[in-house]
N, C-alpha and C positions, 0 to 999 in steps of 0.2 A: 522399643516396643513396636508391635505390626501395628500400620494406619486402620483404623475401626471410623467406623461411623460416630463412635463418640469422641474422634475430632474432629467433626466439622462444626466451624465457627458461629457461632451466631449470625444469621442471616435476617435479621428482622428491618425491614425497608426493603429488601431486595425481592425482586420479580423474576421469576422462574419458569418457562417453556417447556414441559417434557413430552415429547413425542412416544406414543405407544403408553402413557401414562395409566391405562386399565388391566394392566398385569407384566409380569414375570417381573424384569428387570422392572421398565419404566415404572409399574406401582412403587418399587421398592425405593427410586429415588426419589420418586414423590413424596414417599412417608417420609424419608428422611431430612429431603430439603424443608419439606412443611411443617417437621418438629422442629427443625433449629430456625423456625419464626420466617420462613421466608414467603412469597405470596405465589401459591403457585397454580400454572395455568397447566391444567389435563389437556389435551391436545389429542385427541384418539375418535376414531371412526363408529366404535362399538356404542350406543347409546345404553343400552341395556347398562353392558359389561361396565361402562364408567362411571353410570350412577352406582352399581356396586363398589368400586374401587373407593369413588368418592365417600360410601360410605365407612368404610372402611379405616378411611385416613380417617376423618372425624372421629371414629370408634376410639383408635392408636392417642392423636393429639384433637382432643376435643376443641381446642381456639384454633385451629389451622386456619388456615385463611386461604382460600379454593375458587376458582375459576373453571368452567370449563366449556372450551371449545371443540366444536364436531372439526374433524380433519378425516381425510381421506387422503393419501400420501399417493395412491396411485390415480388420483382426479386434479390436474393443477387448475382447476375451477373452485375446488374446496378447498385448497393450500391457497389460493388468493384470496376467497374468503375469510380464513380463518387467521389469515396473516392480516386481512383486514379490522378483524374482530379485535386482535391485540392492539394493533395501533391506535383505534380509537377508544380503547380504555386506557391503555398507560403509555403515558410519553416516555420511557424509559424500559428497556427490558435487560437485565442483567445476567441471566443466563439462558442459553437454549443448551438445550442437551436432548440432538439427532438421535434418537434411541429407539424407533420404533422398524421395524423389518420383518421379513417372509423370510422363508430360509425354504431351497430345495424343494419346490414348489411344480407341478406340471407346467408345462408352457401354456403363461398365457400373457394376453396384454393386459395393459392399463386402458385408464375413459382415454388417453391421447394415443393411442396404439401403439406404446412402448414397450418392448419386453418386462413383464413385470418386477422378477426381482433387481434389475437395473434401476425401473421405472419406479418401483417401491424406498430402494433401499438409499438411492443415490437423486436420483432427477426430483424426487420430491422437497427431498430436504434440501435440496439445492435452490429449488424457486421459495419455500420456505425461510431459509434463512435469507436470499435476496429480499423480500417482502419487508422483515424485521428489520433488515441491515439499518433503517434511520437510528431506531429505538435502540437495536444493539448500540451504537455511534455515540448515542447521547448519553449511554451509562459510563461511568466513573474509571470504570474497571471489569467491562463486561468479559463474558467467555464463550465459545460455540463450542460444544464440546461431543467430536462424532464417533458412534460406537462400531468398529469393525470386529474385526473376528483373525483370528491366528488363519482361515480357510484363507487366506488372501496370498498367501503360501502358495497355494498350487494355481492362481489363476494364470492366466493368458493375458497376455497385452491387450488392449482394445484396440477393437478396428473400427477407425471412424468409417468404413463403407459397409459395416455389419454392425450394427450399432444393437439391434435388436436381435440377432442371432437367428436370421432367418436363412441362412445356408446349413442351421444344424445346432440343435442345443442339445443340453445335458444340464439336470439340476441342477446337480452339486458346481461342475463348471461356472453356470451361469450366478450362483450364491456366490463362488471366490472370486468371481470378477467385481459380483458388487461390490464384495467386502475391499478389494481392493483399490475401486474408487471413489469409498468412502476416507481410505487410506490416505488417497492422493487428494479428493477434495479438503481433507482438516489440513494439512501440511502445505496446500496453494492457498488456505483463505489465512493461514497465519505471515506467509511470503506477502500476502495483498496487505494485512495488517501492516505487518512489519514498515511497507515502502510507504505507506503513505501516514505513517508518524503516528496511529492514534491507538488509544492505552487497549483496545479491545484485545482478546489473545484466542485463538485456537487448540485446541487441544484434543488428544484420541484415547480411545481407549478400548480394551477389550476384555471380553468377562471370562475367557478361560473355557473349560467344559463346567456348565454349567447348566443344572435340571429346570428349565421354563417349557412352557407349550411349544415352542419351536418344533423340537426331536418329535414330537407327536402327532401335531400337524402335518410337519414332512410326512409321516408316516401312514396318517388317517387319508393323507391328500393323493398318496402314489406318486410322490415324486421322490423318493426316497430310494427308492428303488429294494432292492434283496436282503441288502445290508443294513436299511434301514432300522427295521425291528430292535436289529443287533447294536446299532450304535442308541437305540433310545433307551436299552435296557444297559448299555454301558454306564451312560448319561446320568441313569436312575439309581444305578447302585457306586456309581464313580464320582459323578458330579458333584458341586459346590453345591447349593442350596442359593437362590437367588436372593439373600438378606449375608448372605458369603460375597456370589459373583459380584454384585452392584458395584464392591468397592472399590475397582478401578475408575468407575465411570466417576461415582461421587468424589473420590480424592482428585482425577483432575477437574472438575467439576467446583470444590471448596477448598482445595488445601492451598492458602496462602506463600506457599515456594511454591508450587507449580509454575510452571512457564510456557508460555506460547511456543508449540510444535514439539511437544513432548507428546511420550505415552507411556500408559499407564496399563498394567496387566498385570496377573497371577506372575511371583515371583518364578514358580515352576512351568512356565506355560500356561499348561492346564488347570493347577490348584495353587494354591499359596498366597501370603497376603499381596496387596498392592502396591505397587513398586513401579518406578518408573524403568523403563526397559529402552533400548535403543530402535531405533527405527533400520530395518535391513534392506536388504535388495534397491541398495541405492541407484547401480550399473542403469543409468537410463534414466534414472528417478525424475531428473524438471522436462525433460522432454513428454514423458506420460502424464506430469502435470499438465503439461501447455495441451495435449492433445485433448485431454479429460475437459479442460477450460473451452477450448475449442468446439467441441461435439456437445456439452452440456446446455452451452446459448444457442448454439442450432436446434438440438432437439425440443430444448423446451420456450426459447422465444424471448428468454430472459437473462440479461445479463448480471454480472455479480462481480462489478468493481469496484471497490472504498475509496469513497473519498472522504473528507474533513464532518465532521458534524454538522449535520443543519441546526 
């Protein structure tokens, strides 16, 4: 039978992280981690939009058990904040799950002058999960679990002396590169895992074509560009339904066979249940990790090496 949401396991004791947690995706794995009992921490920029979300889940599982922290993914002043806020409520954090993004966006920067969807998609959740790394350390059997996109397909290598794409961007371009160093960051923090012996595991995942504010955003925002329209009205009448897409994120996310440095997608690419798929375009593969490792502590000042549990 295809993985649903009703099997993920009971989570009740465990602490949960979701970035972008006031809609599309991220609400939906908020609802769902927080039905099967787990404690979970909204992690989102929208204050409005999250008290809605927040109410929402209560609505769905009225005992939920909810936190929620202001985050700004493109200010690492508000990722250290808010990575602060975690650690001095729970000594332990069991799952983070990278889920929040811009997609195909106008050029612009972030508060640290980084190209945004770089600086949104990838540099955030990078100083992010470094912040958490003790509390990840200290869970039993923790998981980071980062969402990319099938766009990761057409990017371009990165160049650590154009880091922000300031000789020339393109939205879409600039969306597949992140998507592709979110690729390379789940796949080098499960390598970091791995050598230094401890139970935490990495994992990716991606939702497929799937109907959230994304497509519409791009579109309202003009970085979409001509074909825009056409691809949000694909989206609208093709897409999954985001209590559909989620379900690559949540199965690697709670399904007990999962394994560190897998990934998880629509069995058809773009629709179908969730299934674990192979990782491609290896030709190059640890060299664009070590370069992504490399550029990632320069640009943002923080570094992200595992060591033993404090």
């Amino acid at each position: 039978m295809p993985w649903t949401e009703r099997d993920v396991p009971d989570l009740t004791g465990r602490t949960a992280v979701v970035t972008g947690a006031n809609g599309g995706l991220g609400l939906q794995t908020a609802l769902a981690l927080a039905g099967a009992g787990a404690h979970v921490v909204l992690a989102a920029r929208d204050p409005g939009k999250t008290a809605a979300a927040e109410a929402r889940i209560r609505l769905s599982a009225p005992s939920a058990s909810l936190e929620v922290v202001p985050l700004d993914l493109g200010d690492l002043s508000s990722v250290a904040a808010a990575g602060r806020s975690v650690l001095d409520r729970h000594e332990r954090v069991d799952l983070l799950v990278a889920n929040a993004g811009v997609m195909a966006v106008p050029r612009r920067t972030t508060a640290d002058g980084f190209e945004e969807q770089f600086g949104v998609n990838h540099l955030g959740h990078w100083a992010l999960t470094a912040h958490l790394l003790p509390a990840l350390l200290r869970s039993p059997a923790a998981r980071v679990v980062t969402v990319t996109s099938t766009a990761r397909h057409r990017a371009r290598r990165l160049d650590p002396a154009d880091v922000h794409l300031e000789r020339g961007y393109g939205a879409w371009s600039a969306y597949a590169r992140s998507k592709m160093a979110n690729l390379h960051f789940g796949l080098g923090l499960q390598q970091r895992f791995a050598a230094a012996g401890v139970a935490a595991a990495s994992l990716l995942a991606h939702p497929g074509l799937t109907d959230t504010d994304l497509q519409a955003r791009a579109v309202r925002e003009g970085g979409a560009g001509r074909l825009g329209p056409v691809f949000e009205l694909l989206t609208a009448r093709s897409g999954m339904s985001p209590f559909e897409g989620v379900r690559p994120q949540l199965r690697a996310a709670t399904d007990p066979r999962a394994r560190g440095g897998e990934l998880y997608a629509p069995r058809y690419g773009s629709r179908g249940p969730a299934v674990r798929r192979p990782v491609l375009r290896r030709r190059g593969l640890q060299e664009q990790i070590d370069v992504l490792w490399r550029v990632s502590e320069r640009e943002t000042g923080i570094p992200l090496e595992v060591g033993p549990a404090r």
